[in-house]
N, C-alpha and C positions, 0 to 999 in steps of 0.2 A: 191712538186707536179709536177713540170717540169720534173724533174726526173724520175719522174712515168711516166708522158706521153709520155715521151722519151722510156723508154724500152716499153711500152703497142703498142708503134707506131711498135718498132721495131719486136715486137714479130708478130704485124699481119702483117706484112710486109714478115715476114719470113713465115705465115701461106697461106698467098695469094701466094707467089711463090710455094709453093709445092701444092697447088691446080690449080695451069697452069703447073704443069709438070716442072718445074724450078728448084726444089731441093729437096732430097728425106730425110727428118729426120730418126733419130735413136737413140734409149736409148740403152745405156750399161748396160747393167743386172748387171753382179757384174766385179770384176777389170778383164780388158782385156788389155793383150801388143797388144801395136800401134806398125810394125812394120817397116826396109826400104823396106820389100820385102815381096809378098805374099806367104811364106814359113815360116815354122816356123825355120830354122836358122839363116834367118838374123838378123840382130844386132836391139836391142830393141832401139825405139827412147824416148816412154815417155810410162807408165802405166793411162792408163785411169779409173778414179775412176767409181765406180757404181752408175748409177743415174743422167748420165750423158748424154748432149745431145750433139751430133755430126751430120756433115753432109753426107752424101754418094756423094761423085764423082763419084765413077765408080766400075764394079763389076765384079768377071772373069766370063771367058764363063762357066766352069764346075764346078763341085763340087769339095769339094776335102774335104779328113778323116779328123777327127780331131784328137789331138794328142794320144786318145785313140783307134783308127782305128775300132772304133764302130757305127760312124755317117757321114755323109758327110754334110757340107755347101759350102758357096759359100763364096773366100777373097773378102773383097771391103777395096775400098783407101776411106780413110775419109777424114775431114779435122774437129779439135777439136773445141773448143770456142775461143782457141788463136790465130788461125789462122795455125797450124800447122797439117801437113800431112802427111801419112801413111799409112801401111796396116793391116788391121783383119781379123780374122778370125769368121765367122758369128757364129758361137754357144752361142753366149752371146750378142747377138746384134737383138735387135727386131727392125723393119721396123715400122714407125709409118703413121697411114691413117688418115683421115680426116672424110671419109666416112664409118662409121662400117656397115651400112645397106647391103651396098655391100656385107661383108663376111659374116654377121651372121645373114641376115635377120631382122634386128629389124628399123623398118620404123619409128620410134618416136624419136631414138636419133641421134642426129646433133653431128658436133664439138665444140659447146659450143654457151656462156661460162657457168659454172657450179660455185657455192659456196657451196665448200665442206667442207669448214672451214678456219680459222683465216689463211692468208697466201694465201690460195686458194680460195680467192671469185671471182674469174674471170678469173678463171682456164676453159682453152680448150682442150675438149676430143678428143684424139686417140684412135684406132683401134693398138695396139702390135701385130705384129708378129715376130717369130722365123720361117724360112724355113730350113728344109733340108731335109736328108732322113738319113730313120734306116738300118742298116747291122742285119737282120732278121739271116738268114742260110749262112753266112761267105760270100755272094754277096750282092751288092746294086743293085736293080730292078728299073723300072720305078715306081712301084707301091708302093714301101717303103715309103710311106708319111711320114714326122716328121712335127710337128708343135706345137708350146709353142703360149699361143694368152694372149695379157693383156689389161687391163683397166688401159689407161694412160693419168694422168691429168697435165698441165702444166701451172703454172701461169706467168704473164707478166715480172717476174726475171730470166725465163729459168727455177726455181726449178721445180721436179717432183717429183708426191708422184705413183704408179700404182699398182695394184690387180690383181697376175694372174688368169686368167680367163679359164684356160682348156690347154689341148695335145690333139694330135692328132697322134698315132704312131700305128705301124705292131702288139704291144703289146696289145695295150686297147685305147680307147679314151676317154677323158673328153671333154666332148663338152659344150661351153656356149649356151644354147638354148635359153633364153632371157639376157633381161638388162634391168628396171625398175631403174630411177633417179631420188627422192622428197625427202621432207623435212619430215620423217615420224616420228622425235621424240620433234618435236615444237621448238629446239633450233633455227630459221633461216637457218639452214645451210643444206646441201642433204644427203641422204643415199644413197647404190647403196643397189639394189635387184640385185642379180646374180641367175639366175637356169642353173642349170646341167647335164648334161646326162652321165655319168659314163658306156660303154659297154666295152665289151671284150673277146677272146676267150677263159676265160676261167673263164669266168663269168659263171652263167647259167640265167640271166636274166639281165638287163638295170635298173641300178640304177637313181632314179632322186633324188635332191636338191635343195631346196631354200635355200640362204644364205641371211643374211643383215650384209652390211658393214659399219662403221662409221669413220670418221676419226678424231686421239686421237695421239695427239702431232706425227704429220704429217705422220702418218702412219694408213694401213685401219686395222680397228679393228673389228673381227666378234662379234654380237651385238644380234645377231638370226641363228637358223637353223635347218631344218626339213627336214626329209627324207619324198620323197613323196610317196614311194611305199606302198602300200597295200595290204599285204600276210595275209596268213591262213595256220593252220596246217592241215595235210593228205591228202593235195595233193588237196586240195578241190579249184577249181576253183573260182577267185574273183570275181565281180558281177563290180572292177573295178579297173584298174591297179595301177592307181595314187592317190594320195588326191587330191581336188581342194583348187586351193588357191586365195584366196583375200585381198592384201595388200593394207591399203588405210592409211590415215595420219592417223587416230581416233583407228587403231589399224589393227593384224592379224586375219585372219579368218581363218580357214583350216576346210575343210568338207570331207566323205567320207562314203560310205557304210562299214557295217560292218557286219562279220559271227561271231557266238557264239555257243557256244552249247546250243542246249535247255533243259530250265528246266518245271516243273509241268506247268508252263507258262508263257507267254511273252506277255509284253501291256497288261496285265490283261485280254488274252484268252488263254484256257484252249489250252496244246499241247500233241498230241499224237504221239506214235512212230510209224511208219507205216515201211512196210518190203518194201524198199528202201536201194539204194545201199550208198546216204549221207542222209542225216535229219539235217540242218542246219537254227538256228533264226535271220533273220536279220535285220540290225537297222540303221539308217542314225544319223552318230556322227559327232557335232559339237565340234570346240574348239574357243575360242578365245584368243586374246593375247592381253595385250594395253603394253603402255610403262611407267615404273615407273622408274621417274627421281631421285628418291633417291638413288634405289638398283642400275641404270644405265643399268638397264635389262630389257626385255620382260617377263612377268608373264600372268601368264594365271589368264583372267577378272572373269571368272568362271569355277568351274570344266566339262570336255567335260560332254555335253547332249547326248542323245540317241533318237531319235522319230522313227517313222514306216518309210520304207520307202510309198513313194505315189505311183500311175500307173493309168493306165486307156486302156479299152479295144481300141481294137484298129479295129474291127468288132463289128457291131450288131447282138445280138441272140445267144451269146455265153452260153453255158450252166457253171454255177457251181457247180463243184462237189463235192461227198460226198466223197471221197476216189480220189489217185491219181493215175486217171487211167481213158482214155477216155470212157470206158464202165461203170463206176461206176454211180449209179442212181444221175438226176440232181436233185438239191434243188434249183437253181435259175434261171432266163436268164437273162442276160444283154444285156442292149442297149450298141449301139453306142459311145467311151467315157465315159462310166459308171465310178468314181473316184474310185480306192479302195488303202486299205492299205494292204503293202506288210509286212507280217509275217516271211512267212520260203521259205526256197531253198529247195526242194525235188529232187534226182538226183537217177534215176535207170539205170545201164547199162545192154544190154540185146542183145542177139547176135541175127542178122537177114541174113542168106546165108551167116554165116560164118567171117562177120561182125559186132562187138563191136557196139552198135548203143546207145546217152544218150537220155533217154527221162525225161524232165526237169518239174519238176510242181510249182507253187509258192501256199501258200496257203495265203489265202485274206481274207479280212472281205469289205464287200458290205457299202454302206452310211446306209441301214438297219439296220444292226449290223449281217447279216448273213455272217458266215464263211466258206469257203468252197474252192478248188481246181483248179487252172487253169493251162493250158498247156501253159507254158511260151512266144510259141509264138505268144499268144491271146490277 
């Protein structure tokens, strides 16, 4: 036990120095030469393993290639766990923070401590970063960002277990957009929630992610994961870009609107084809997920639901119509906040002086039971 509190002492001892600006940590990604010189021909002094925590003494003023003349970082002179010093080259060397908020926005996670399992119950989170720049078009720019960002956890023996967490380069970027840390599968011990943002040039749209990580003989182990985007075929506009998601200990939720084709009919009201340019049925889909500790997986509690979507006018004296088309005879008016349920997406495009113009209708069913046409943005 003394023992324990001897490295616990020292580890916040070393935690508190780099929070007054005292000393800068850093994890070695995988084997990097320690070398006498910030070049790579000087003579190698020792191979530093992966996983490893070192100190930053001092850093050059510029960048400099790395041995593939495709990236540029910055050398810094370390000093190891034994006391011994050197220089690297930053491409496998991520900077460790205290403060993640600061980079990625997320106002709920601290430095710790965190029990992420056996080994690591009182493990203190970093913020990993990788700095340099990309060689895009055979020059390095100011504007070349590179960045590799991790989820790094450190218990009071110096070990580390971390999860990369995104890039950030001239090519595409994976962005961590949250960080979500509980206990979501009841053993006592945390999971991480990681979301994503996956864009790029040559993307044609921004990919999102939820992931759940668990950690399984000291390594994080994916445990879940759902793509969040929300597409349609022919080009038909989605009602909404992403699922929404709800993660809480008692299980997953993911929700989202959804387009179909329509058949003789939907929610048991009758559907007509009307001379429009889409004709689409839509439905608000649940799923949910719990955790079953035998298979060690997420399953789905029950198979996804489907219900209407809801709305409500948002003016008084709206008329509803019989056909979708502001001149078509009204069957109803509605007040003010009238509830109804949303059916279909009608979309006609129609050219006005030469301009494409959409004119959008949803068809509704009243608390009545009357069906009938509104102009979407009613």
């Amino acid at each position: 036990m003394k023992a324990f509190q001897r490295h616990l002492f020292i580890l916040f001892v070393l935690f508190f120095a780099q929070a007054n600006g005292q000393s800068q940590q850093a994890l070695v990604l995988s084997p990097l030469e320690m070398l006498a010189d910030s070049n790579f021909a000087a003579d190698t002094k020792e191979v530093l393993a992966s996983g490893q925590l070192i100190e930053i003494l001092r850093r050059s003023k510029a960048l400099h290639e790395d041995k593939t003349q495709t990236q540029q970082f910055y050398w810094y002179q370390v000093k190891n766990q034994t006391g011994k010093k050197g220089w690297v080259h930053g491409a496998e060397l991520a900077l460790l923070y205290l403060n993640p908020s600061k980079y990625v926005g997320i106002e709920q996670i601290t430095g710790g401590t965190y029990n992420m399992g056996v080994g690591f119950d009182s493990a203190v989170f970093y913020w990993g970063e990788v700095r340099g720049k990309d060689d895009v078009s055979s020059h390095f720019s100011s504007k070349n960002v590179y960045r590799e960002n991790y989820l790094v956890f450190v218990n009071p023996q110096n070990e580390v277990i971390y999860l990369p967490a995104g890039t950030q380069s001239e090519r595409g970027d994976n962005i961590c957009k949250g960080v979500y840390i509980a206990d979501l599968t009841g053993d006592g011990f945390q999971e991480i929630v990681l979301y994503r943002s996956l864009s790029g040039k040559e993307m044609d749209e921004e990919v999102r992610l939820v992931e759940v990580y668990q950690m399984v003989d000291n390594q994080f182990q994916l445990i879940f994961d759902q793509r969040l985007n929300v597409s349609f075929a022919s080009m038909i506009p989605s009602p909404a870009r992403f699922k929404f998601v709800d993660i809480r200990p008692d299980g997953i939720r993911i929700e989202y609107p959804m387009y179909e084709s329509c058949g003789a009919s939907h929610f048991g009201e009758s559907i007509k084809n009307q001379s429009v340019t889409y004709q689409k049925c839509m439905s608000w889909v649940s799923e949910t997920f719990t955790w079953d500790k035998v298979s060690h997986r997420y399953n789905h509690f029950y198979q996804p639901s489907s219900l209407p979507l809801r709305a409500k006018t948002t003016k008084g004296g709206i008329f509803l119509r019989q056909q979708p088309d502001i001149r078509s005879e009204s069957i109803l008016t509605l007040p003010l906040g009238a509830r109804l349920k949303v059916l279909a997406h009608l979309e006609k495009i129609v050219t006005i002086k030469n301009k494409k113009v959409a004119r959008i209708f949803f068809l509704v069913k009243a608390n009545d039971g009357t069906v009938g046409y509104l102009p979407s943005n009613q």
